[in-house]
C-alpha positions as CSV (number, residue, x, y, z in Angstrom):
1,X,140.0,96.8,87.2
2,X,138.9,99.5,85.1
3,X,134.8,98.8,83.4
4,X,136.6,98.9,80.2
5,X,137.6,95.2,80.9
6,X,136.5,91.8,79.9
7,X,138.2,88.9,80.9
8,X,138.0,86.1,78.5
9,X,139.6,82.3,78.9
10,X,140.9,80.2,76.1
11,X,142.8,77.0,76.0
12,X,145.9,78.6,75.5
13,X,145.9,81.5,78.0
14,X,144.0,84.4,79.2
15,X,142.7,87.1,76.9
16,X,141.6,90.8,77.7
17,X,139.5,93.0,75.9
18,X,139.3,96.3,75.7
19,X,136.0,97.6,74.9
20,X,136.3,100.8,72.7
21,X,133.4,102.8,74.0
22,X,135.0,103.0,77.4
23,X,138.8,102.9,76.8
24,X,140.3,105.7,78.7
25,X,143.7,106.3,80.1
26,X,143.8,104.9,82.7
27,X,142.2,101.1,81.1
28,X,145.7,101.9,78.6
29,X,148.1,102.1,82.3
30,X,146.7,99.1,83.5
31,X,147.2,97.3,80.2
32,X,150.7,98.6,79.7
33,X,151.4,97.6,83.3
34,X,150.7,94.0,82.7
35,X,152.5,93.9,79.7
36,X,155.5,95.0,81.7
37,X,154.8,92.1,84.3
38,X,154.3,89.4,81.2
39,X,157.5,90.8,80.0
40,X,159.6,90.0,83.4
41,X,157.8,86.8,83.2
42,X,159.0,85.9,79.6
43,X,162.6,87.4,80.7
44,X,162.6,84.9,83.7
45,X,161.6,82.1,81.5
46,X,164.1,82.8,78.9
47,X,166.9,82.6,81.2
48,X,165.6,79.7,82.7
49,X,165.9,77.9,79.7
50,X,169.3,78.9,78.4
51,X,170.2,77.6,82.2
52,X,168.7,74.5,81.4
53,X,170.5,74.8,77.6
54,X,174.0,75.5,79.3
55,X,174.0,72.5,82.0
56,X,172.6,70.3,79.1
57,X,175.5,71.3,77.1
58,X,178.1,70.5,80.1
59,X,176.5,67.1,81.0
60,X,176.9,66.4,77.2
61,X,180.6,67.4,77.8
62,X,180.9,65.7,80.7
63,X,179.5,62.3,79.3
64,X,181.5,62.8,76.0
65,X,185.0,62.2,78.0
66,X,183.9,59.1,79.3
């Protein structure tokens, strides 16, 4: 990781910061890069849950005909 980085922990999740002074391109690639890789991860997550929605849905289908 670029010297332009501090990594910080909070209760909620991870938080980097850029510090100005030594913000250069390439500190911006790596930072778009893991935006991209959060991105797939909020993408798997959401279709995780509208699987978990769906067979909800059916269960609640299948338990109504009973």
């Amino acid at each position: 990781m670029s010297s332009a980085w501090n990594s910080a922990k909070t209760d909620n999740c991870d938080v980097d910061v850029v510090e100005e002074e030594s913000f250069t391109s390439a500190s911006a690639h790596v930072l778009i890069g893991e935006i991209i890789v959060c991105n797939r991860h909020l993408e798997k997550i959401k279709e995780n849950i509208n699987d978990v929605q769906q067979k909800t849905k059916n269960v609640i289908d299948v338990l109504g005909r009973i």
